[in-house]
N, C-alpha and C positions, 0 to 999 in steps of 0.2 A: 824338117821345116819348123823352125822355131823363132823366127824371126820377126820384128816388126818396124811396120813401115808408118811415119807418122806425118801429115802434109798441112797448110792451110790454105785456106782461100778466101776469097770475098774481099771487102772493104776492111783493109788494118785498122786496129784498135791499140790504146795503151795495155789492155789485155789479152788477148790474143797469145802473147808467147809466156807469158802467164800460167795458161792453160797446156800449153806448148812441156814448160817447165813443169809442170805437175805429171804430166805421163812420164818425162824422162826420171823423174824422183821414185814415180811408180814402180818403173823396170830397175832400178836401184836397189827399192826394198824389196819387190818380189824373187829375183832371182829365179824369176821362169821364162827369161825371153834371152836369147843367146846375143842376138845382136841387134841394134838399131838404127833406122835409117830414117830422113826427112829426105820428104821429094820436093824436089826445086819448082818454085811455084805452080804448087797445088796437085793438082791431079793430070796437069800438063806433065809434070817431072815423071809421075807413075807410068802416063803413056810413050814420052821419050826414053825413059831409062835412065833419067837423069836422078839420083840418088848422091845422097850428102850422107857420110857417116860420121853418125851421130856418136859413139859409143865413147869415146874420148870425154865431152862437156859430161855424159854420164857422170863418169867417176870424179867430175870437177866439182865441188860442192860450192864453190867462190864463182864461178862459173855458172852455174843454174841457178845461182842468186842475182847476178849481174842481168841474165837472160829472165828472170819472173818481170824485170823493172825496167827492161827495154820495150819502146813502144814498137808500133807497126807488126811486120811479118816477120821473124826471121830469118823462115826459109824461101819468103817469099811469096808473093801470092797471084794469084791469076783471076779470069769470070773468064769461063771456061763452059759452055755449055752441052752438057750430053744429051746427045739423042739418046730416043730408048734404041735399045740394043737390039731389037727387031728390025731397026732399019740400019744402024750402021754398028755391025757385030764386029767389025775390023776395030772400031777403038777399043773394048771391051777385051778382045783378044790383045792386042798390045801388054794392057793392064795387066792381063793376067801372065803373059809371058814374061815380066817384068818381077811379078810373084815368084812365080817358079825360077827364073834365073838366080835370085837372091835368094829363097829360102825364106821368104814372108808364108808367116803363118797371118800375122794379124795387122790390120790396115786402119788406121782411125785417122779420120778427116775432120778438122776443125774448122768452121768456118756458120756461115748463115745459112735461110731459104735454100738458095741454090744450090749450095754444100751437100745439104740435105737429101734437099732431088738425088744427085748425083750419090750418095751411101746407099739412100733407097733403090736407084737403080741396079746400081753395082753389086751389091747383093744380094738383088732380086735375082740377076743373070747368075753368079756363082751356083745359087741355088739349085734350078733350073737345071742348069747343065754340070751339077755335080762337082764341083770344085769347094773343096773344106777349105776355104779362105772365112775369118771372120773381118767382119766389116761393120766398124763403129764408130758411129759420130758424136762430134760434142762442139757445144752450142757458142755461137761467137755472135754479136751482133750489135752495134750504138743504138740501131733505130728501134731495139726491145723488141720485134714483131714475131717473133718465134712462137710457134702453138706449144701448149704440153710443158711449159716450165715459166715458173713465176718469174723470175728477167733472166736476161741472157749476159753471160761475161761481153766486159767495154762499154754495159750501157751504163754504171754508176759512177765510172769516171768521167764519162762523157756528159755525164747530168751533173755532176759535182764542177766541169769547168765552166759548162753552160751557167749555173748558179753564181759562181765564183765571177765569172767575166760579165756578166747582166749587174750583177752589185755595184763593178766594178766605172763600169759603163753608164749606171747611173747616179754615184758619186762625180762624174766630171760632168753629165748635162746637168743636173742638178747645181751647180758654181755659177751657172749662168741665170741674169733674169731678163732672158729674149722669149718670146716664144719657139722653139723648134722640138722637131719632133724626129727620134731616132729611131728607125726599123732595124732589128736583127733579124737575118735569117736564119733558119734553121734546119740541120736534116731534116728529113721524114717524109718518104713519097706520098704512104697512104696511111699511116702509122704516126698519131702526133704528141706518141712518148717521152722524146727529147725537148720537144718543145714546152710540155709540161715542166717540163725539171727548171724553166725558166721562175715558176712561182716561187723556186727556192729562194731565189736571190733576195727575196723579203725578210728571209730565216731571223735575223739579226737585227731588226728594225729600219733599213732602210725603206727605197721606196721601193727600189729593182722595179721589175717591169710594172709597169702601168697596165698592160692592155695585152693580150696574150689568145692568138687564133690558133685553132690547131684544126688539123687539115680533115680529121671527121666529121664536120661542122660544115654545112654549107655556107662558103664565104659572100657575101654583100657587099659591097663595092659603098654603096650609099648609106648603108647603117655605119659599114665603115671608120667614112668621114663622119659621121655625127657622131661616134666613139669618141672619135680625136677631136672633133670640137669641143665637145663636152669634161673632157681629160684638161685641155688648153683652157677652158675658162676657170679649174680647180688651180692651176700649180703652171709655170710657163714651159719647162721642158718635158716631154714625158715619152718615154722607153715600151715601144711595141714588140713582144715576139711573137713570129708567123713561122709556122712549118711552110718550106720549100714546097711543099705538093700542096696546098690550097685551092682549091676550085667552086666554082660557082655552081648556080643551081644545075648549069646546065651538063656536068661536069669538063667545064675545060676548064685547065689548071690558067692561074693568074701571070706564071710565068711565060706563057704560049706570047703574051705581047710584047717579048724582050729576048724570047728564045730560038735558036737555031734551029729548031723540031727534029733532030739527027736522035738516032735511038744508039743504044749499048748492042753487046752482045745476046742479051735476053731479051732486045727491042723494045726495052722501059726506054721511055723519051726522058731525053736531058731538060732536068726541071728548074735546073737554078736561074734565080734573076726574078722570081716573085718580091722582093723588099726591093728592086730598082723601079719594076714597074709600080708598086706602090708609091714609091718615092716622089715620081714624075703624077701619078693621081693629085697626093695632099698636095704638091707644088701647084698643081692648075685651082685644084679646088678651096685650098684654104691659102696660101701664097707664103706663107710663114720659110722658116729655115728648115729644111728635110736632107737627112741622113740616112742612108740606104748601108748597113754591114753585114756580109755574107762570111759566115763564121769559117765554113768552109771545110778543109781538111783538120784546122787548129782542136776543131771539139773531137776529136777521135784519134789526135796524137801526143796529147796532151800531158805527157807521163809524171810530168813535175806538179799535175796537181790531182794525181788519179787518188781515187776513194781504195783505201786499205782495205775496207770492205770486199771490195768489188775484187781485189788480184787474189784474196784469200780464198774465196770462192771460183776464182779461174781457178787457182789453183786445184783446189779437192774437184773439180768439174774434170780435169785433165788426169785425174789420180780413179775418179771413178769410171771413167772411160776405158780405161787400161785395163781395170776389175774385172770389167762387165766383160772385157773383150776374154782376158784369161780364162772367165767361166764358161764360156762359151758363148756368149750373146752376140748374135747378129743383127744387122738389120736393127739396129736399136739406136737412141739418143741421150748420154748422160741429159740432166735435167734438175733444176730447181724447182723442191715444193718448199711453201712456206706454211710454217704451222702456227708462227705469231707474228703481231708488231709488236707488241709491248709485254714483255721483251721480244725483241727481236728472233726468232729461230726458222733454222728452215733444217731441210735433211735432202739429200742427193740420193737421185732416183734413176730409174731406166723409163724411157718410153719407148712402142714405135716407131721407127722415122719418119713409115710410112702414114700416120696421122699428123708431122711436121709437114713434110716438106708440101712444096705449094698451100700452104695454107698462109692468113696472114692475121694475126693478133693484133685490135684495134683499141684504143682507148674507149672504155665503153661512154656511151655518152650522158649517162646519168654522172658521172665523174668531171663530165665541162656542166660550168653553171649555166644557169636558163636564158641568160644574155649573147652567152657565147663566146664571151670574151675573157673567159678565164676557167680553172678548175676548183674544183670541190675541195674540202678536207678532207676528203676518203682518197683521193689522187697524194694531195700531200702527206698522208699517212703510209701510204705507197711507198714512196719516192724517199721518203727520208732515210730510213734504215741502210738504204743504199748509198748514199753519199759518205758515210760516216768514215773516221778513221784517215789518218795521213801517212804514207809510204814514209820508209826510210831510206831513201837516195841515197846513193854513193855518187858524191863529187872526184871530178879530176879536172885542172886547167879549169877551174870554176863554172862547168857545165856538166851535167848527168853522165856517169860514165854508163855507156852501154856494149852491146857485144855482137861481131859481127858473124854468122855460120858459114858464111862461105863469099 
């Protein structure tokens, strides 16, 4: 049993297969792993038997370059949630029959939080009941919320088009002298990392965002509008960005007045439609021109303007995952530490999973200014290192060429 088995999950990122590409580069250069498998979304593929061989794109070097620069999943991906294994040991068994028929020695799951859970658990049972399977994760995530590692692969390119598209966005209200006022919305349930990365859009001396709420911040309704009043008597158009999870003192999130209230598979309620409900507020309250844009899936598939940064580091994230698992580490999480800004450095590490998973990483709030309506320099000193550097796409038919696994 020398095999391994490599999956992801959660919410697709422009890096993710990035990460994907760095383990298969791994089993490349080590020459300790006989064969490789990707399970067809996620840890669903592990539990059906549903396996994609991988060993072919292996020896493809054109190939694994094509697949670091494709966005989304490319094996796939699921939200897939596991019970612990004390109540339902029939999925658990699956997984591991699934091991043993192929000849997996080692299992590394990419993905976020839940991912997480799920390495932690899955390991925890092997343990327990004696099965020398190694099981190791590595970190994927846009919203940054991940414990135990300075950002997570997908959130620099995801911060770099949020920058990029807020600039952009406010070069065209800016042409106009009406007053109106444009909301983006933005990832981020409880985590308003993304929506920091909107300060970038200044980088270069425009104006980019004016007014920028992130969802650690208990949101005001009424100081709000006085923001935007006060913004509208400076300049006539001006560019708000709001994390999608914002909520009030009471905690109910602001989308609850626009939202269907139907939850996921983890039963997190469906939170988008805070910048509509905003929308319809400054409409009644100030009467001016209002623009509600929900950025959506764009900021998390974004490949054509992902941060070089950010795939270089899926990469070695995917390459050290592979390490960890060869020397025996289980139950463990490649991870980012940073040792500087200026210069930039960091060095790739192991953590526990079990101090990741269910935990959640918040923007600390000494990092939003005392208004609340924006971040600090120690945010932007953050964030910047992370956006840097531009991919080198391969074009075809005048669009990204990418690569399909199955």
């Amino acid at each position: 049993m020398n095999n391994l088995l490599v999956a992801q999950s959660g919410g697709p990122t422009a890096a993710i297969n990035a990460t994907l590409a760095g383990v298969l580069q791994g089993v490349r250069a080590s020459g300790k792993v006989d064969k490789v498998f990707g399970a067809k979304n996620g840890i669903e593929g592990a539990i059906n038997d549903q396996l994609i061989d991988l060993n072919d794109i292996v020896r493809d070097i054109e190939a694994l370059d094509t697949l670091t620069y494709t966005p989304s999943s490319a094996l796939g991906t699921c939200r897939f949630k596991m019970k612990d294994w004390r109540e339902d040991e029939a999925t658990y068994k699956k997984i591991i029959d699934t091991f043993y028929k192929h000849d997996i020695k080692y299992f590394i799951y990419i993905g976020g939080n839940d991912s997480m859970d799920t390495v932690d658990k899955l390991s925890e049972y092997c343990k327990v009941n004696n099965h020398d399977f190694i099981v190791m994760g590595a970190p994927k995530t846009i919203d940054n919320d991940l414990n135990l590692t300075d950002h997570s692969p997908g959130f620099g390119s995801a911060a770099k088009y949020i920058a990029t598209t807020l600039a952009e966005i406010a070069c065209d209200i800016g042409a106009y002298n009406i007053p109106a006022v444009t909301i983006v919305e933005i990832m981020g349930r409880n985590a308003g990392w993304l929506t920091a990365s909107a300060a970038l859009s200044r980088l270069n001396g425009g104006s980019g965002a004016d007014l920028i709420y992130l969802c650690e911040k208990e949101f005001d309704k009424d100081k709000f509008i006085s923001d935007v009043k006060e913004k509208l008597a400076e300049k006539p158009g001006i560019l708000v960005a709001i994390s999608e999870g914002i909520k009030d003192k009471n905690g109910n999130y602001v989308s609850d007045l626009v939202s269907s209230g139907e939850v996921d598979n983890f039963g997190h309620k469906y939170i988008a439609g805070s910048a509509r409900a905003l929308e319809s507020l400054v409409r009644d309250e100030i009467g001016c021109k209002v623009r509600a844009i929900e950025l959506n899936l764009m900021q998390r598939a974004a490949a054509h303007i992902a941060s070089e940064t950010d795939i270089i580091e899926s990469l070695m994230l995917g390459q050290k995952a592979l390490t960890c698992a060869l020397n025996g580490e289980t139950g463990r999480m490649a991870a980012i530490k940073r040792l500087s800004n200026k210069p930039y450095r960091v060095e790739f590490v192991s953590v526990p999973v079990n101090e990741v998973a269910n935990h959640e990483k918040v923007v600390p709030l000494e990092w939003i200014t005392p208004d609340g309506h924006d971040v600090t320099q120690e945010m932007i000193d953050y964030l910047y290192p992370l956006i840097q550097g531009e991919t080198n796409l391969k074009f075809e038919n005048g669009i990204p060429k990418q690569i399909k696994l199955y």
